[in-house]
N, CA, C and O atoms as a MOPAC input file, in Angstrom:
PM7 MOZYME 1SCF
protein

 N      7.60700 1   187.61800 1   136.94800 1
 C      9.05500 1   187.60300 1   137.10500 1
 C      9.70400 1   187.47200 1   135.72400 1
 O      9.48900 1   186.49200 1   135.01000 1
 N     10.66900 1   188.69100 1   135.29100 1
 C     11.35200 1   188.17800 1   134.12700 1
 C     12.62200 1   187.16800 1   134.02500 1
 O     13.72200 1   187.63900 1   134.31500 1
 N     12.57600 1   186.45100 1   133.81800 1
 C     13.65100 1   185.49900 1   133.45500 1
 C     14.44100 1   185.20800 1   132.01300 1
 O     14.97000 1   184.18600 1   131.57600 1
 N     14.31000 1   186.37400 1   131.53800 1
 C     15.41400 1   186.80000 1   130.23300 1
 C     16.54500 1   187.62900 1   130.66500 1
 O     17.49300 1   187.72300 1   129.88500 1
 N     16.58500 1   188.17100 1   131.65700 1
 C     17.37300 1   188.51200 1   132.15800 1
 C     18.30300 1   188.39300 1   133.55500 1
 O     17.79100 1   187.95000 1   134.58300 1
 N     19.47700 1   188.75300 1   133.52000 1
 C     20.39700 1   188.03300 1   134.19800 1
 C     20.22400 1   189.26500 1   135.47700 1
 O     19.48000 1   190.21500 1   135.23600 1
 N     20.92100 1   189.19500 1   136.78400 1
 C     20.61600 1   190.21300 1   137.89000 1
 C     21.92500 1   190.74900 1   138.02300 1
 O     22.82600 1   190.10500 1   138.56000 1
 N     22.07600 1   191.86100 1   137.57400 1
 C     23.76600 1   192.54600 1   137.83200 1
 C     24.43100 1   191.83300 1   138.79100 1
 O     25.56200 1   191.41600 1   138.54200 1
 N     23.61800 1   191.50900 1   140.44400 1
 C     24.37400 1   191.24600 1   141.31700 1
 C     25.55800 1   190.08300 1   140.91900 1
 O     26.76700 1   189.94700 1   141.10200 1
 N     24.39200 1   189.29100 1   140.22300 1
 C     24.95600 1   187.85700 1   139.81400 1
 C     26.49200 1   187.99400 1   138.48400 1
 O     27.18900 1   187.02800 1   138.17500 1
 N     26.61300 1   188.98100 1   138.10000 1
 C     27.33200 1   189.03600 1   137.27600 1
 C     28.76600 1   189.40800 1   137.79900 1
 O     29.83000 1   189.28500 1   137.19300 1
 N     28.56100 1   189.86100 1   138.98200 1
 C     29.93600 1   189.85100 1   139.79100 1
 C     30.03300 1   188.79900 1   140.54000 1
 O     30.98100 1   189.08400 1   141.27300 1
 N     29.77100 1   188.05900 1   140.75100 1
 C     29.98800 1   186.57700 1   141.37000 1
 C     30.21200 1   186.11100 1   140.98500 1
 O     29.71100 1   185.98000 1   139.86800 1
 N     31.52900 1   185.03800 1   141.53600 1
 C     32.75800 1   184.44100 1   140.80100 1
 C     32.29200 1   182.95400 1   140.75100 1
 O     32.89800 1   182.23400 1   139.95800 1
 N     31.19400 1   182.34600 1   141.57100 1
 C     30.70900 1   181.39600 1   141.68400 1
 C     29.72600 1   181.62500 1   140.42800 1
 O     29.96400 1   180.78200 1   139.56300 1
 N     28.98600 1   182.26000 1   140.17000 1
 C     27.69200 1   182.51600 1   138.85500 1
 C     28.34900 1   181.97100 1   137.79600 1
 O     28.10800 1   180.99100 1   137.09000 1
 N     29.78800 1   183.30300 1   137.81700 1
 C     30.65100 1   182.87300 1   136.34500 1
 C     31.03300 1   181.81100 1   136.35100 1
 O     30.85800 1   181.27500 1   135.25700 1
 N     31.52200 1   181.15800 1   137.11100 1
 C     32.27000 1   179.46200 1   137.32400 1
 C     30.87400 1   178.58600 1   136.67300 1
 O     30.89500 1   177.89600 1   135.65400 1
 N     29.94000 1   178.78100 1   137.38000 1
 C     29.07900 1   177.85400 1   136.98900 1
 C     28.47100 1   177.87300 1   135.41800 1
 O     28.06900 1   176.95600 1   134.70100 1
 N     28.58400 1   179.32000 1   135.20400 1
 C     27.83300 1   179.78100 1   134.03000 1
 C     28.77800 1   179.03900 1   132.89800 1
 O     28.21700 1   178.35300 1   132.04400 1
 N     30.30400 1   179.18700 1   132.89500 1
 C     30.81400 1   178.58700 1   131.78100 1
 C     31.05700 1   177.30300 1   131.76700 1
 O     31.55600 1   176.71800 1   130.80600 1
 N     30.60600 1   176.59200 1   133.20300 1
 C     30.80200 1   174.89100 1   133.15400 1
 C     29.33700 1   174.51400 1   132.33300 1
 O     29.32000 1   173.60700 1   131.50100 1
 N     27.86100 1   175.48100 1   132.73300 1
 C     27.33200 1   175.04800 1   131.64500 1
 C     27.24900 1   175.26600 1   130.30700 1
 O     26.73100 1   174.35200 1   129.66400 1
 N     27.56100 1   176.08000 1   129.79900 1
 C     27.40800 1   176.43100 1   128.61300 1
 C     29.10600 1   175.79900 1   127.50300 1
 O     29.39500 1   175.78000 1   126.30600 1
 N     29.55400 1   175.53200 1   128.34800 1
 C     30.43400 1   174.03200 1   128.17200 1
 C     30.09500 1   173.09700 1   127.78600 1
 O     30.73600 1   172.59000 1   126.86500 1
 N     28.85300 1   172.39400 1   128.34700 1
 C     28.53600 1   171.40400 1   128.26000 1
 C     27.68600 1   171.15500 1   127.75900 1
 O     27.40900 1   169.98600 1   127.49100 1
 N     26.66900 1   172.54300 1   127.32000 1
 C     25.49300 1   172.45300 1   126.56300 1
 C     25.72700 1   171.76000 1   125.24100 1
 O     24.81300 1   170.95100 1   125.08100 1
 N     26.50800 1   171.74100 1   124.30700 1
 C     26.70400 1   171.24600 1   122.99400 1
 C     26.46000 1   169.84900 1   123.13200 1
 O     26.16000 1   169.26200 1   122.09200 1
 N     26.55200 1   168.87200 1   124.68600 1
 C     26.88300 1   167.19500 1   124.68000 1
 C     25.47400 1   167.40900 1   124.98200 1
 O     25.24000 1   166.20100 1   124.92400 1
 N     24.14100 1   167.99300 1   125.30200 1
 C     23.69700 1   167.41500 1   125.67800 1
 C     22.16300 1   166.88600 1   124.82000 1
 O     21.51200 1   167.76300 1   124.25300 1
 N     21.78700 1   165.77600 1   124.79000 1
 C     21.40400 1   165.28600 1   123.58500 1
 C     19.81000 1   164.99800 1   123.83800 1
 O     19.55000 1   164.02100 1   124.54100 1
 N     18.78200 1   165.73300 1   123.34400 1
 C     17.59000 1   165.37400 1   123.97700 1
 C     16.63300 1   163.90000 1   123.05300 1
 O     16.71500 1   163.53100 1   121.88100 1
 N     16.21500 1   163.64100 1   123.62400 1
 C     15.49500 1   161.79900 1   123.18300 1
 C     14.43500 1   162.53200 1   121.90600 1
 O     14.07800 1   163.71000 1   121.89900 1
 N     14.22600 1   161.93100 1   121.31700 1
 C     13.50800 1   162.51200 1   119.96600 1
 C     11.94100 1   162.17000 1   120.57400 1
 O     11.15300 1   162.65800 1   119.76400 1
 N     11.37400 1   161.67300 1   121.42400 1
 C     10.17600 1   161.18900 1   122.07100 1
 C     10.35700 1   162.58900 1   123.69100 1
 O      9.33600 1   162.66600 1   124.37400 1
 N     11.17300 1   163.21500 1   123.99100 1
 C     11.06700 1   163.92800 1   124.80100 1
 C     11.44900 1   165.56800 1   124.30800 1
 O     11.54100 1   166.57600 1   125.00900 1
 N     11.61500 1   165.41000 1   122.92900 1
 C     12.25500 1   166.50200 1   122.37100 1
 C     11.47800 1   168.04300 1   122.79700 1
 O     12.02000 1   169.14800 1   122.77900 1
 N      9.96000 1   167.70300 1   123.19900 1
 C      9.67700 1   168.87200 1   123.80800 1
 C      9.07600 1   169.10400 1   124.98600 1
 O      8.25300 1   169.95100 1   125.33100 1
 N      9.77300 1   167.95500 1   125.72700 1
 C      9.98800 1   167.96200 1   127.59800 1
 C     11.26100 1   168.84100 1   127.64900 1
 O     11.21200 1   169.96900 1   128.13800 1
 N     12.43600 1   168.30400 1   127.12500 1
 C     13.54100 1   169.06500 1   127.26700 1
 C     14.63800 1   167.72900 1   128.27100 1
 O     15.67300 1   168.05800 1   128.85100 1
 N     14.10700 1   166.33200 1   128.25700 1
 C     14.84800 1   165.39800 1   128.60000 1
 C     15.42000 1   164.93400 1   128.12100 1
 O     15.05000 1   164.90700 1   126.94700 1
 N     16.73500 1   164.16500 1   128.36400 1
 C     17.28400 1   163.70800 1   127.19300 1
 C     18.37400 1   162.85400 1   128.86200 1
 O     18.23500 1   162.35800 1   129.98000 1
 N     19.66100 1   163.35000 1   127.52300 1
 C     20.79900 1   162.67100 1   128.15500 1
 C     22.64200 1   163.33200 1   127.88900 1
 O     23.11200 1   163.00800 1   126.79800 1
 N     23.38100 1   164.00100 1   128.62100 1
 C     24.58300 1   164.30500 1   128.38500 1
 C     25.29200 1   163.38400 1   127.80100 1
 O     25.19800 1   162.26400 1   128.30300 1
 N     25.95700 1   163.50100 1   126.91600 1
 C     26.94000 1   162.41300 1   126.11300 1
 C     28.13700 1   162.65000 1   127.02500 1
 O     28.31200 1   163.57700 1   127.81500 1
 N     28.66600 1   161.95000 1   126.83600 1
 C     30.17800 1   161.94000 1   127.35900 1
 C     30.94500 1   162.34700 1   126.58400 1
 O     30.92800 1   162.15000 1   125.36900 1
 N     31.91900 1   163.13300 1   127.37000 1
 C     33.11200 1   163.79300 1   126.88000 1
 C     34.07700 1   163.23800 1   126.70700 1
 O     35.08500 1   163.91100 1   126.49300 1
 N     34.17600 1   161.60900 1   126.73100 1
 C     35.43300 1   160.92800 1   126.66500 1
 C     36.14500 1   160.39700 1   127.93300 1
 O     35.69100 1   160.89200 1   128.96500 1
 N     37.23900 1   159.43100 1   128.12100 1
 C     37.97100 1   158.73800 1   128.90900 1
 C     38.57600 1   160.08100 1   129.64300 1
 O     38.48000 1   160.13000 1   130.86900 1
 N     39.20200 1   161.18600 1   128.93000 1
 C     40.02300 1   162.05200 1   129.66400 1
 C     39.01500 1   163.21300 1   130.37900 1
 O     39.34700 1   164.11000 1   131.15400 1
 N     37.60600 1   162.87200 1   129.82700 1
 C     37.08300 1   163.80000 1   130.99100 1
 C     37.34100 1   162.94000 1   132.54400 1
 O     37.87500 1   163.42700 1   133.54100 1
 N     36.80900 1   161.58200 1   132.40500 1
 C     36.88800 1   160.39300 1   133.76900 1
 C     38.19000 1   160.99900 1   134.30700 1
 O     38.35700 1   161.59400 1   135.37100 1
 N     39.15700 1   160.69300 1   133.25300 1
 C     40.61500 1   161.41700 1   134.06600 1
 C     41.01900 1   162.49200 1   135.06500 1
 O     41.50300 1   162.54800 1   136.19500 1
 N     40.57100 1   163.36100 1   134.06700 1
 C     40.20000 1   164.52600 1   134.74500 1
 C     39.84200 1   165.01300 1   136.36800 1
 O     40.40200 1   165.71400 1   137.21000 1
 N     38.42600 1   164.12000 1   136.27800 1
 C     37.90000 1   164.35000 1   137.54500 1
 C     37.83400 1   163.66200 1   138.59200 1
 O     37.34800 1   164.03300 1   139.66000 1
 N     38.62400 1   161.95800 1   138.20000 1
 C     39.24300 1   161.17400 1   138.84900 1
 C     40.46800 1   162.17400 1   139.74200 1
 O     40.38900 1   162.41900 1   140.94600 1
 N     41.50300 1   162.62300 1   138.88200 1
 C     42.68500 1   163.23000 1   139.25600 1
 C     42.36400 1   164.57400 1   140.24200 1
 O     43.24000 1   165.13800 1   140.89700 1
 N     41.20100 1   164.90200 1   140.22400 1
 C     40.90400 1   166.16200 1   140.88200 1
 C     40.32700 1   165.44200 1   142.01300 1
 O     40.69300 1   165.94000 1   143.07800 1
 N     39.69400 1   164.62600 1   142.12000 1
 C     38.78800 1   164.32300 1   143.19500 1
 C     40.17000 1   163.41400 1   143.88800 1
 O     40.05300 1   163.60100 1   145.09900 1
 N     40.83100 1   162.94000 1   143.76000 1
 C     42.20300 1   162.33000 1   144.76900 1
 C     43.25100 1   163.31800 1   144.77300 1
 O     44.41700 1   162.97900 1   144.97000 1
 N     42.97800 1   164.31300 1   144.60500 1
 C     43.59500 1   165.92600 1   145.23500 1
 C     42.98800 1   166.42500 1   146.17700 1
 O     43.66500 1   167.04200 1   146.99900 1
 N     41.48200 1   166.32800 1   146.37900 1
 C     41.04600 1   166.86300 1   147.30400 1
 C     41.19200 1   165.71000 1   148.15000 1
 O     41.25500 1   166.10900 1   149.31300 1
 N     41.26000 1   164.68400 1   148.09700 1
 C     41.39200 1   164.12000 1   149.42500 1
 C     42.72400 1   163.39600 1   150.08000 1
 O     43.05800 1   162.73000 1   151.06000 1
 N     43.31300 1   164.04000 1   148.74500 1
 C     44.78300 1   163.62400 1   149.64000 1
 C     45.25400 1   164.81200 1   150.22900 1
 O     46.27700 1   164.79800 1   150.91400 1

C-alpha cells in the first residue's frame, strides 16, 4: 500500500480538508521527548489561554 500519497477522492472532501489544516496547524506545537525522539511521542504544547477561550466559547454554543 502506498502511503505517500493522498486519494483524489479525499481531496474533495470538506471533512479531509477541515481536518487536514487543523493538523498541520498544529504540527509546529508539537514537541517530541528527546528519550522518544524516535518513537515519535512526545507532547502538544499549548497554544495559550485564548486557545482554552476559544473552545470554551464554542463548546457553550453548541449547547446552548
Amino acid at each position: 500500500m502506498d502511503t505517500t500519497t493522498i486519494d483524489p477522492k479525499l481531496l474533495n472532501s470538506s471533512l479531509f480538508q477541515e481536518l487536514m489544516a487543523e493538523g498541520l496547524a498544529m504540527q509546529d506545537r508539537f514537541a517530541a521527548e528527546p528519550v522518544y525522539a524516535k518513537t515519535g511521542h512526545g507532547y502538544l504544547k499549548s497554544a495559550g489561554v485564548n486557545e482554552l477561550k476559544k473552545i470554551k466559547k464554542t463548546s457553550q454554543q453548541k449547547a446552548g
